[in-house]
C-alpha positions in Angstrom: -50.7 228.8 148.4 -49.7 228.6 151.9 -49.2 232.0 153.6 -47.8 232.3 156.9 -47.7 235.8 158.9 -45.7 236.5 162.0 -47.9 238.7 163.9 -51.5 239.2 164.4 -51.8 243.1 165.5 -52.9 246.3 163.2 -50.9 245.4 160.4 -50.5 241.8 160.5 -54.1 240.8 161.1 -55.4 242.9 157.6 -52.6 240.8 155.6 -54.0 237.6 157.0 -57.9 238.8 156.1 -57.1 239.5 153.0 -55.3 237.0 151.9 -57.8 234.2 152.9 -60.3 236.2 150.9 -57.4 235.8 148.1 -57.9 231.9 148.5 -54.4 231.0 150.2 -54.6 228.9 153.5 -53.0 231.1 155.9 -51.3 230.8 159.0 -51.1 234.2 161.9 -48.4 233.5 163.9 -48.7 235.3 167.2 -46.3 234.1 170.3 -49.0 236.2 173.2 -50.9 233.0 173.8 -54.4 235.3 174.8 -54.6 236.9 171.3 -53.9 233.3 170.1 -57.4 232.3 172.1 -59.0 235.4 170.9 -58.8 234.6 167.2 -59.3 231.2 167.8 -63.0 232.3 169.0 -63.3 235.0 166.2 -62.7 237.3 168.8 -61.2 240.1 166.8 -59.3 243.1 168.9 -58.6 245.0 165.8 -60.7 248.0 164.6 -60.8 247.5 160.7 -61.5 243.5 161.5 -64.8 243.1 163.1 -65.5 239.7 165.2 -67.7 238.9 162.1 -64.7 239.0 159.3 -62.9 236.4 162.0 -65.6 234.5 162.0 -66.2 234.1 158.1 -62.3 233.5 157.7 -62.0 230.7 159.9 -65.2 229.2 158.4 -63.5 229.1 155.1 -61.0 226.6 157.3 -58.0 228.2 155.9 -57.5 230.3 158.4 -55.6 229.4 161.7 -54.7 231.4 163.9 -51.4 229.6 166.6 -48.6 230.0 168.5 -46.7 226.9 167.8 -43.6 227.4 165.2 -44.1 224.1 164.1 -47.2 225.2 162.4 -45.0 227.1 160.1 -43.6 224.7 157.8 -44.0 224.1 154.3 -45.1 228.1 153.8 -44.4 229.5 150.2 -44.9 232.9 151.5 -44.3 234.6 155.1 -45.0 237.9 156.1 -43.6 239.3 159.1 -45.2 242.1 160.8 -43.9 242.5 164.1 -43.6 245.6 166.5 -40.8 248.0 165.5 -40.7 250.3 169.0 -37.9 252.6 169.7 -36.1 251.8 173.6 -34.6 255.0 174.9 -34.2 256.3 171.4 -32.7 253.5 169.2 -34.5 251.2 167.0 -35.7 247.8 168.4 -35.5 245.4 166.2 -35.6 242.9 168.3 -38.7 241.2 166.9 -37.8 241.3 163.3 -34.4 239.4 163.8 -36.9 236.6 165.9 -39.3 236.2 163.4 -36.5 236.0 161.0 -34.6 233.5 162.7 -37.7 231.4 163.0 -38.7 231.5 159.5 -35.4 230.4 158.4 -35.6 227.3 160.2 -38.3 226.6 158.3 -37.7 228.6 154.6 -37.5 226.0 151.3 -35.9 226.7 148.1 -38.1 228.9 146.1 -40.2 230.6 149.2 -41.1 234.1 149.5 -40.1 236.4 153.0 -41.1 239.9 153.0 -40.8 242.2 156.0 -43.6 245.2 156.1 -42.4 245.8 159.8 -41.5 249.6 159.9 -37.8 250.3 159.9 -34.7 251.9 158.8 -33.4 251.7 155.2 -30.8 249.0 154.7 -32.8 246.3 157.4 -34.4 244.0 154.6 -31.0 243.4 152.7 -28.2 244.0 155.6 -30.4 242.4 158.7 -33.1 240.4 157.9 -31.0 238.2 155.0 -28.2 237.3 156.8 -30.3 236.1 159.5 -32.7 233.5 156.9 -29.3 232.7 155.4 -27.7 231.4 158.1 -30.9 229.8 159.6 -31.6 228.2 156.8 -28.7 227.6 154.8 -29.9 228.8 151.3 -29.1 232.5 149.6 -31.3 235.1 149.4 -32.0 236.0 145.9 -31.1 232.9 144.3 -32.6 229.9 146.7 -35.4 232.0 148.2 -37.0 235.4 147.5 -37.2 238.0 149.8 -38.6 241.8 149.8 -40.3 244.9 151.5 -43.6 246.0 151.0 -44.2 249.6 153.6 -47.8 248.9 155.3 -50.4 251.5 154.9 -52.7 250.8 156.9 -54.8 253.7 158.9 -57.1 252.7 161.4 -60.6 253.3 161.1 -60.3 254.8 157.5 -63.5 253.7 156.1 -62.9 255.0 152.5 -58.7 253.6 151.9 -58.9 250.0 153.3 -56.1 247.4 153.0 -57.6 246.7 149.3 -57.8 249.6 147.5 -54.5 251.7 149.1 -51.8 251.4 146.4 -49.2 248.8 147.9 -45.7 249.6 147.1 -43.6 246.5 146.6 -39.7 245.8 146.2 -37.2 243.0 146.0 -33.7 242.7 146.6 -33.2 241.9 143.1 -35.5 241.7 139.6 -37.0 237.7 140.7 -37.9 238.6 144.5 -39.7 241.9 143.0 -41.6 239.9 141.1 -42.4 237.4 143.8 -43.0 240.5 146.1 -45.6 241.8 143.2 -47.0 238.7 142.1 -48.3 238.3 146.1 -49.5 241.4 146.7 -51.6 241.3 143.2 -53.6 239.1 144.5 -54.5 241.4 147.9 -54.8 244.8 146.3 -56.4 246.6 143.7 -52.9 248.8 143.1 -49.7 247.7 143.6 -46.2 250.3 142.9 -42.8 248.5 142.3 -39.5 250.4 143.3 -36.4 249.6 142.4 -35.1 248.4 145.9 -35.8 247.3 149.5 -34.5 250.8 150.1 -36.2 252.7 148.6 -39.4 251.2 150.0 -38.5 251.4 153.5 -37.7 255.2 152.8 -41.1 255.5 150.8 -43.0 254.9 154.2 -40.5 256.9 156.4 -40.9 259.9 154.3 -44.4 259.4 154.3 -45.1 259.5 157.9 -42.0 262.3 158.4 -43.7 264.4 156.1 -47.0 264.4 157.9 -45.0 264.7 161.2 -43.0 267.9 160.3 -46.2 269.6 159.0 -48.3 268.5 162.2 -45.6 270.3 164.3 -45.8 273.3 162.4 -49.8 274.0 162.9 -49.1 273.0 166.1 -46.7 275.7 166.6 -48.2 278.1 164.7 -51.4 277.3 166.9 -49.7 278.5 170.2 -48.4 281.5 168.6 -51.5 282.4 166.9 -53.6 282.4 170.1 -50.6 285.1 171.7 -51.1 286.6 168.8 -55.6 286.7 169.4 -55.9 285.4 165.9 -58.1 282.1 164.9 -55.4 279.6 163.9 -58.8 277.3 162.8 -60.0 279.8 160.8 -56.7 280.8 159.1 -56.5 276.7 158.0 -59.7 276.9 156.5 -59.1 279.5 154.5 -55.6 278.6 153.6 -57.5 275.6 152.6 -60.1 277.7 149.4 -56.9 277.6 147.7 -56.5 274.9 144.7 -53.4 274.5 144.5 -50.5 274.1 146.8 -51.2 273.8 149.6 -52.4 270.9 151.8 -54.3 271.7 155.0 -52.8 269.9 158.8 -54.6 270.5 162.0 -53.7 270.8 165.3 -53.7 268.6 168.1 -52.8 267.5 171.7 -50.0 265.5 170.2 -49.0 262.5 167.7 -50.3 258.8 168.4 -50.1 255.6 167.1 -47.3 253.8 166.0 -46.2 256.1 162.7 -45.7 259.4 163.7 -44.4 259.7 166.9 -41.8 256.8 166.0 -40.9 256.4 162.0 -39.3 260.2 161.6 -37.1 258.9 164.6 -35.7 255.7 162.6 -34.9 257.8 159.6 -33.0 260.3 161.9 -31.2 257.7 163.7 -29.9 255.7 160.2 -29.1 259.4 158.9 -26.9 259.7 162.1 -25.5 256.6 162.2 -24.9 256.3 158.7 -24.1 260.0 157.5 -22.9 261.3 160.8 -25.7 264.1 160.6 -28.7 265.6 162.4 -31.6 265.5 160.8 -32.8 268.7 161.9 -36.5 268.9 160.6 -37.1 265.5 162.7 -35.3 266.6 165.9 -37.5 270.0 166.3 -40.5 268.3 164.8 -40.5 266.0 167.6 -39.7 268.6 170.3 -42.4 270.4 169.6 -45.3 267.5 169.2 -44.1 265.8 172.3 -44.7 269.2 174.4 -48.0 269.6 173.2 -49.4 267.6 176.3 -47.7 269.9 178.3 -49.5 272.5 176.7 -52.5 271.4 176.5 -52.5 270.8 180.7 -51.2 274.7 180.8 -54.1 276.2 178.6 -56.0 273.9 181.4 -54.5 275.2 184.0 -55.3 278.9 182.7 -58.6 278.4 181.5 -59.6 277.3 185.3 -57.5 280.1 186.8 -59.4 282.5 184.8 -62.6 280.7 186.3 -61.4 280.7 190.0 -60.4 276.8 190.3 -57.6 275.1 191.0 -56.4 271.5 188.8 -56.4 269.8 192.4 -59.5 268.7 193.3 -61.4 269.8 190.1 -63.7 267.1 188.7 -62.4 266.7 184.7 -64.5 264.9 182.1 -61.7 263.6 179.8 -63.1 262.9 176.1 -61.0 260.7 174.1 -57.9 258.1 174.9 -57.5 256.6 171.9 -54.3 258.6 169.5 -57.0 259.6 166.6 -61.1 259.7 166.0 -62.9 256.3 165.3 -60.5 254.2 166.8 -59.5 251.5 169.8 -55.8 252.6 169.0 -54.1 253.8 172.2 -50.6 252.9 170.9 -48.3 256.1 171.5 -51.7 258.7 172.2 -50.6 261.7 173.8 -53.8 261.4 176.1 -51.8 259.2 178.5 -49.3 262.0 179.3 -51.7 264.7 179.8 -53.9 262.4 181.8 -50.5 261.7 184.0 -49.8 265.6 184.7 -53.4 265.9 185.1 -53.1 263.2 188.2 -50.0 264.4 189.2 -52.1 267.9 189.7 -54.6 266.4 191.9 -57.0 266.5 189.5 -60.3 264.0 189.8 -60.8 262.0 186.5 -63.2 260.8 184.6 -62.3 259.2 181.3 -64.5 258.5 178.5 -63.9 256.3 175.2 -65.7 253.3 174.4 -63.3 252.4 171.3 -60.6 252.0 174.3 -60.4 248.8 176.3 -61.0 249.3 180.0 -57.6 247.1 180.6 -55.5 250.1 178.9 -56.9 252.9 181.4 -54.9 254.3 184.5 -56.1 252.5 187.8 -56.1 255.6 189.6 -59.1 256.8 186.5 -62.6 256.4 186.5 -64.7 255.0 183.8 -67.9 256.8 182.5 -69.9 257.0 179.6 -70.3 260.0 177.7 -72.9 261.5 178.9 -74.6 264.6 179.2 -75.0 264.2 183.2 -71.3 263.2 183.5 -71.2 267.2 181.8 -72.9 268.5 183.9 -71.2 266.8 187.1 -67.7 267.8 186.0 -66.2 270.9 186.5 -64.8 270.9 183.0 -64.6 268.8 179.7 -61.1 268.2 177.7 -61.8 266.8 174.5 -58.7 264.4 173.0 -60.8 262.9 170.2 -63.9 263.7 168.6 -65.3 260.1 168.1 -68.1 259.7 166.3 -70.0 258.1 169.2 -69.5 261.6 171.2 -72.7 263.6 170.9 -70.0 266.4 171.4 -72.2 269.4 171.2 -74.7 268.0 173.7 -71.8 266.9 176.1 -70.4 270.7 175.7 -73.7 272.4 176.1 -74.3 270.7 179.4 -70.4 271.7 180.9 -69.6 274.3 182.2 -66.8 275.1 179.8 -64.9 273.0 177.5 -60.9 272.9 176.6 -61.3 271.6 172.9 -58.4 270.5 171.2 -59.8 269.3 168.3 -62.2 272.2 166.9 -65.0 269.9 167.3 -67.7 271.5 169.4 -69.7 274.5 168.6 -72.3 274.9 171.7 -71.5 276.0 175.5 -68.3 277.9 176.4 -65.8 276.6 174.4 -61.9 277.5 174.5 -59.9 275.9 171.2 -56.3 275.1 171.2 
């Protein structure tokens, strides 16, 4: 089977992996011309695809990896799994309706499209059909198949990989499911069919809403529990003894990645557009996540005040970039606004993550290792993300006092959001 899919970033590169280890010859599409070279050298940029998985794939020699649309033909099934960014507030589906258009110029009678680019209910049927219909000349659901399958995919989650997370799968009638399933069989251990394209693109929506709604409300709770001298880390863990429930989030300097801080913002925007309303839980769930890096430079502020120092001109060992533990995923992290304030204060910089490449960081930042010296030299340490790689309570011991917004460190003079 000959599998083509339109972008080679976090979600698209997985698909490809997995389905060369599923036997079909697959093409990754991907029109930035240096990832292009990079995968052509087994050069992976991807956490959950190490440099070695490349390698093995394009061993097999039915994996390639191009730029060039004419590489597309003859495909029985294409994936596309392009960006889905939000541009001052409305979706951007910009890249969808491109990869669409170029796979119908190249779709035959009895192929397979499905999108897994994150969007807004309605897209697969009312956007992305019209487009391979008129680009190709053939009808969806009778010449060609086409479906939605939400990814899943969580970066640096060693125990639910691509393989073994349940894959929910639709079509936009009874043949394309079965196309859709019939595919994705052969990837996963688990796959769930719904009954349409929309309710799959709502199954991941609510998915990542639901985790951003509760996020917001530790986070809240956090900054009223800490006016109110009680241990917001504490109460979670205890919340968390019982069975039943009850499901424990923790808070944070802010949401990251692509999911959280845009999905809940598509489903507001169709339930506007469509419905005329507000969808209230999403509106104040995002107002209050996108202040936490405000916050989190306030509590800064105050716990150098209380210590005689001023942000300008304090040296600040920075802990983290990436949006969550484990991973080179800067996409959306709310380190890059509270590094900006930070700057803006006068503050002097140093940054540490090694998951994070050095091409992503600030010019005006330095780059150090995590060190116990670098510690000791700063005037403070914020911790962002408790990667593995962090020999936190060493790095905390040796500081003079640590802002620790992720309840990670237990030695020196700690302050916790």
């Amino acid at each position: 089977m000959r599998t083509v899919v339109v972008g080679q970033g976090y979600v698209g590169l997985p698909v490809a992996m997995q389905a060369v280890k599923a036997g079909h010859d697959v093409v990754g599409y991907e029109i930035d011309p240096r990832k292009v070279a990079k995968l052509l050298t087994a050069d992976s940029f991807i956490d959950d695809i190490t440099s070695d998985d490349l390698r093995r794939a394009i061993d097999t020699g039915r994996y390639q990896a191009t730029c060039d649309p004419d590489d597309l033909k003859g495909f029985n099934v294409a994936v596309i799994t392009v960006p889905t960014p939000l541009r001052e507030g409305n979706p951007d589906l910009s890249a969808v309706e491109s990869a669409a258009e170029l796979l119908g110029q190249h779709l035959e009678p009895g192929a397979t499209v499905i999108l897994e680019s994150t969007t807004w209910p309605g897209t697969t049927d009312e956007l992305v059909a019209p487009i391979l219909e008129r680009a190709s000349g053939l009808v969806a659901g009778r010449d060609f198949h086409l479906g939605y399958s939400p990814e899943r995919i969580d970066p640096g989650n060693a125990n639910w990989r691509f393989d073994n997370t349940p894959k929910v799968v639709a079509g936009m009638n009874p043949a394309s499911l079965a196309a859709v399933d019939g595919f994705y069989s052969q990837l996963v251990d688990t796959t769930v069919p719904v009954a349409s394209t929309g309710v799959a693109e709502l199954t991941k929506l609510l998915e990542n809403t639901f985790r951003h709604v509760n996020i917001a409300l530790v986070n809240e709770l956090a900054i009223f529990a800490r006016d109110l001298d009680i241990d917001i880390w504490e109460t979670i863990d205890a919340a968390s003894s019982k069975p039943f429930g009850f499901m424990p989030f923790r808070p944070g300097p802010g949401v990251g990645g692509h999911c959280l801080p845009i999905d809940p913002s598509y489903l507001s925007w169709r339930v506007k557009r469509s419905l005329g309303s507000t969808f209230r839980f999403v509106v104040l769930a995002n107002d209050i996540n996108e202040k936490m890096p405000e916050y989190v430079v306030e509590r800064l502020q105050l716990a150098l005040n209380e210590r005689e120092k001023a942000v300008k001109g304090t040296r600040i060992l920075v802990l983290g970039v990436a949006y969550k533990a484990n991973s080179g995923d800067a996409r959306e992290t709310p380190a890059y606004p509270i590094i900006e304030r930070l700057l803006a204060l006068g503050a002097d910089l140093r940054v540490a993550d090694p998951h994070v490449e050095a091409t992503k960081y600030d010019a005006r930042i330095t780059r150090v290792e995590a060190t116990t010296d670098e510690a000791a030299r700063a005037d403070c340490v914020l911790l962002l993300v408790d990667h593995d790689v962090f020999d936190v309570d060493a790095i905390t011991a040796a500081a003079p006092f640590t802002l620790d917004t992720r309840h990670a460190s237990t030695a020196g003079e700690i302050e916790y959001l």
